[in-house]
N, C-alpha and C positions, 0 to 999 in steps of 0.2 A: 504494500500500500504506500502511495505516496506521502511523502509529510507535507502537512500543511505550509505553505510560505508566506513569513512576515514580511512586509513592506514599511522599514521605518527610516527616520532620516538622521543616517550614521555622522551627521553633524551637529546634532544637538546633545548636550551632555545630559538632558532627561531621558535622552531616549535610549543615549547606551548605556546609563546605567539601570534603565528598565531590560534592555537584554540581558547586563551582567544578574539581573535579579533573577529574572527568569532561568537564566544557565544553572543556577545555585538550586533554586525550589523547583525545577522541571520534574513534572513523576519518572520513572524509566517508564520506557515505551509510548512516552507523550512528545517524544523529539519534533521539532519543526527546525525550518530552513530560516536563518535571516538576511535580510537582503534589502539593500541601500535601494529606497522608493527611485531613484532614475533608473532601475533596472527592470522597474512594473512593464516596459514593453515585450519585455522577455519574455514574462509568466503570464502575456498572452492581455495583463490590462492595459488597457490606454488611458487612464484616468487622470486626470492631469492633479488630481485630488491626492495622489499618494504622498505627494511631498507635505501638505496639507494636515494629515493627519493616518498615525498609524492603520495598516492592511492587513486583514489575513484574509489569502485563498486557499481555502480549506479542500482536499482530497476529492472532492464531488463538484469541484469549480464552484461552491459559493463563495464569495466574498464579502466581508464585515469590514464597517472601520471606524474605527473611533473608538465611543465609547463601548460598542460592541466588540470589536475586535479585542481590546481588552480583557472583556466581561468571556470571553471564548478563551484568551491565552491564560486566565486564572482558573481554570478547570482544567487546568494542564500543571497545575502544579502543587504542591505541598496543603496551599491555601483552599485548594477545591472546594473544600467545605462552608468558603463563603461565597460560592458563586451564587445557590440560589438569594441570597439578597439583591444582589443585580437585579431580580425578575420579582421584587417587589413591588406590587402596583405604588405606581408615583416616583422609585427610583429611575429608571431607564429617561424618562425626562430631563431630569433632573441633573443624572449622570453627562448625557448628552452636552448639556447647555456647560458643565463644568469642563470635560473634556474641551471640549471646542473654546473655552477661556483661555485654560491652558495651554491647550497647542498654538493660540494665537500669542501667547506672553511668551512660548518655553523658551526662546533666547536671551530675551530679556531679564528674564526670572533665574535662567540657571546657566547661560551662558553658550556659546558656540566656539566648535572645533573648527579649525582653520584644516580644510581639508589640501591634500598633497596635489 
């Protein structure tokens, strides 16, 4: 079976140390691929949205992003047990609208890599 492929933006310092997180708390057998959002042509997106906020294309070609893409890479790890909060009526809203603050500040907020 395929692994799922993240699309995040390997120049933001929240985002790689949300990969470093994830490498640390990943279940075994919950492996995914990650992979720098200018590479979403590859894996077949065109989305000009990936750089935007984080991707996952998941085994069955759906794709998530943002605050869901998130709420799908925490069932993949250690934490699993707080994913059904994510799918609390009135969260996913909510979650949504903070995500999307966030990704609009994360340089701001926590700084960027000067990529090579």
């Amino acid at each position: 079976m395929e692994k799922p492929i993240v699309l995040y933006d390997e120049s933001c310092n929240m985002c790689c140390f949300f990969k470093k997180w994830f490498g640390r708390l990943g279940l075994p057998g919950k492996d995914v691929e990650w992979r720098h959002y200018e590479e979403a042509a590859a894996c077949g997106l065109n989305d000009k949205a990936c750089g935007q906020a984080l991707h996952i294309k998941l085994a069955d070609g759906q794709v998530l992003r943002g605050f869901y893409a998130v709420r799908r890479l925490t069932a993949y790890t250690w934490l699993c047990w707080l994913t059904p909060l994510f799918y609390v009526p009135g969260v996913p809203p909510i979650g949504v609208k903070l995500y999307a603050w966030v990704a609009n500040n994360r340089y701001r907020m926590f700084g960027e890599k000067k990529r090579a």
